[in-house]
Structure formats: structure tokens, C-alpha cells
C-alpha positions in Angstrom: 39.3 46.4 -11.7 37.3 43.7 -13.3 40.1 41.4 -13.7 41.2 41.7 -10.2 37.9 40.7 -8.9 37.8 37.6 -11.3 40.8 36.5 -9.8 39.6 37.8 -6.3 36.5 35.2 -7.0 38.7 32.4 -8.3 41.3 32.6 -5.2 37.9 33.2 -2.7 36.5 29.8 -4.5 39.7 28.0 -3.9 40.0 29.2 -0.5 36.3 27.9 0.4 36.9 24.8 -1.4 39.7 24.0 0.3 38.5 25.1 4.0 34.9 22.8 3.1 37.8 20.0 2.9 39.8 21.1 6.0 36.3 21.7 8.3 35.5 18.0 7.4 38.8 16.8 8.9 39.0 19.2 11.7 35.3 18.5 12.8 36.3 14.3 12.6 39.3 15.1 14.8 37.2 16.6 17.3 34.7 14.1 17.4 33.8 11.4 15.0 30.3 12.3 14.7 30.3 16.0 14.1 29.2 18.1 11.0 31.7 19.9 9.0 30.0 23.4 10.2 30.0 23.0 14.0 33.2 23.5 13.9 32.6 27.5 13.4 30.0 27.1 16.4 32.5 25.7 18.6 34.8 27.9 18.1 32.4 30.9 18.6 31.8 29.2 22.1 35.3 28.5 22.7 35.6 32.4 22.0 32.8 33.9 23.9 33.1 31.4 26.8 29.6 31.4 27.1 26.5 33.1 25.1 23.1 33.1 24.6 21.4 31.4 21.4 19.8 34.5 20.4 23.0 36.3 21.0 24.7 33.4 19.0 22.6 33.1 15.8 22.9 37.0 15.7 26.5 36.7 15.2 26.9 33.9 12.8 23.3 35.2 10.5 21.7 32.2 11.1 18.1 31.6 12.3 17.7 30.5 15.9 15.7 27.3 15.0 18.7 26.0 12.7 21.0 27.3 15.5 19.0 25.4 18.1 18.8 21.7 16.2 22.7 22.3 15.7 23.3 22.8 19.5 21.0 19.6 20.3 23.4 17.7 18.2 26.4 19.1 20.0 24.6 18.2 23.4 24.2 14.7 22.5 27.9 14.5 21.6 28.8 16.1 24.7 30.7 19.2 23.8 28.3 22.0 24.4 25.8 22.4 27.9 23.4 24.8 28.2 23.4 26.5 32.2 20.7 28.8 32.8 20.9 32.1 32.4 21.4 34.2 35.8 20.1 36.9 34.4 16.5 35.7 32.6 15.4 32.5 33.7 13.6 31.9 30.7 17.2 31.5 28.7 19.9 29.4 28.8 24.0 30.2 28.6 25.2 27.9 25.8 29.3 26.9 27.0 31.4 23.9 26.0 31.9 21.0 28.1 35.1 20.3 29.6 35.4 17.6 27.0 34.5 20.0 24.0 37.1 22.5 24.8 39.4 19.7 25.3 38.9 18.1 21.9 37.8 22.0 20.5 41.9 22.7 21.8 43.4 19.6 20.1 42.2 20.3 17.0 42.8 23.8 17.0 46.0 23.0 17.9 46.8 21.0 14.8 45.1 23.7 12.5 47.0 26.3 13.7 50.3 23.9 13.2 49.3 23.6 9.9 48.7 27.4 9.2 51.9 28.0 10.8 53.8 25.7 8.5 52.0 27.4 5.7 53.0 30.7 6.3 56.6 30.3 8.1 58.0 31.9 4.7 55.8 35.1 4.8 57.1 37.6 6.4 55.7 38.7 9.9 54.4 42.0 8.4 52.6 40.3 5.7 50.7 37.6 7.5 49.9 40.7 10.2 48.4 42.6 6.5 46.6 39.4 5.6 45.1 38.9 8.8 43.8 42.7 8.8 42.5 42.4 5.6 40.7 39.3 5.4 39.1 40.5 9.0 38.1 44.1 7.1 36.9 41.4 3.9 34.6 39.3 6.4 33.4 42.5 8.4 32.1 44.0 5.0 31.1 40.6 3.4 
């Protein structure tokens, strides 16, 4: 079992090497301006349709005052709003823009056209076992 997590480490390194390289170019597609790590906040909005911050920093382990100078940024790119909330006035629904999920959809698009191409060999049943296990791997991470 030791070597297999070595090489577990070594393929989980190249994986996040390479998908610190692909967030950078995914996050310039969507907008010029925007950090490599919205792109996993967009997406989470995209998701969700709309969400509190509270709700939202919960999800991704982040602390709300991080979370909140992130969502300004988004704001002043306008991708993300923030509508109040119907059901405590005190809080605001976080949503994207109709231009954010426009531009969140374009780039998505072309990410999953290149997952696609890199998979179109794997078997159905394997990529369906991959994508079950690397959820299980993230849910226990």
C-alpha cells in the first residue's frame, strides 16, 4: 500500500499542476481580468443558481471575509450580483449576471470539449468509475 499512495501523490500532484495551468486559461477566457480560483466560485453559482455567502464559504471551506473580497471582485467585473434575500433582509442571494453565465457557459463549453477529447478512448464504464471515484476522493479529502 505505500507504493500505491506514492504514486497516488505523484499522479494527484500532476493532476493539480496541470488544473493550476488550465484554471489560469479558463478564468482568461471568461474574462480577462479574473483570478485563476474564481473560476470554482462561478461555477458553484452557475450550480446553485443562487446562494447565500455564508451558505457559499460553507461549501467551498473558505472564510466568509476571503469569500466576500472575492465576490466584490466578481461584482466589479460584472459576472456575479447580489439580490436581497427574501427571506432575511439582512442577507443577500449571490447569482451570476446574465453576462457571467454567458461567458461562465463559453468556457465551460470549451473545457468540457477538451475533457471529452481526452477521454473519447475510455470506455463509457470507465470514465462513469472515474467520475464516482474522484467524487468519493473529494467527499473524504
Amino acid at each position: 500500500m505505500p507504493e500505491t499512495l506514492r504514486v497516488l501523490e505523484h499522479e494527484l500532484t500532476a493532476l493539480l499542476r496541470r488544473g493550476r495551468a488550465l484554471s489560469w486559461e479558463i478564468a482568461r477566457e471568461v474574462h480577462p481580468n479574473l483570478e485563476p480560483n474564481a473560476y470554482g466560485l462561478l461555477l458553484w453559482l452557475r450550480r446553485s443558481g443562487s446562494t447565500r455567502l455564508t451558505d457559499l464559504a460553507v461549501q467551498l471551506g473558505i472564510g466568509k471575509g476571503t469569500l466576500s473580497r472575492q465576490i466584490q471582485g466578481l461584482e466589479a467585473l460584472g459576472l456575479v450580483r447580489r439580490d436581497p434575500d427574501p427571506a432575511d433582509r439582512r442577507a443577500a442571494q449571490l447569482r451570476l449576471t446574465e453576462e457571467g453565465t454567458r461567458r461562465f457557459d463559453a468556457a465551460r463549453s470549451a473545457r468540457m470539449d477538451q475533457i471529452n477529447r481526452s477521454m473519447e478512448t475510455w470506455p463509457k464504464r470507465d470514465v462513469e468509475e472515474f467520475a464516482r471515484l474522484m467524487h468519493r476522493f473529494n467527499e473524504t479529502f
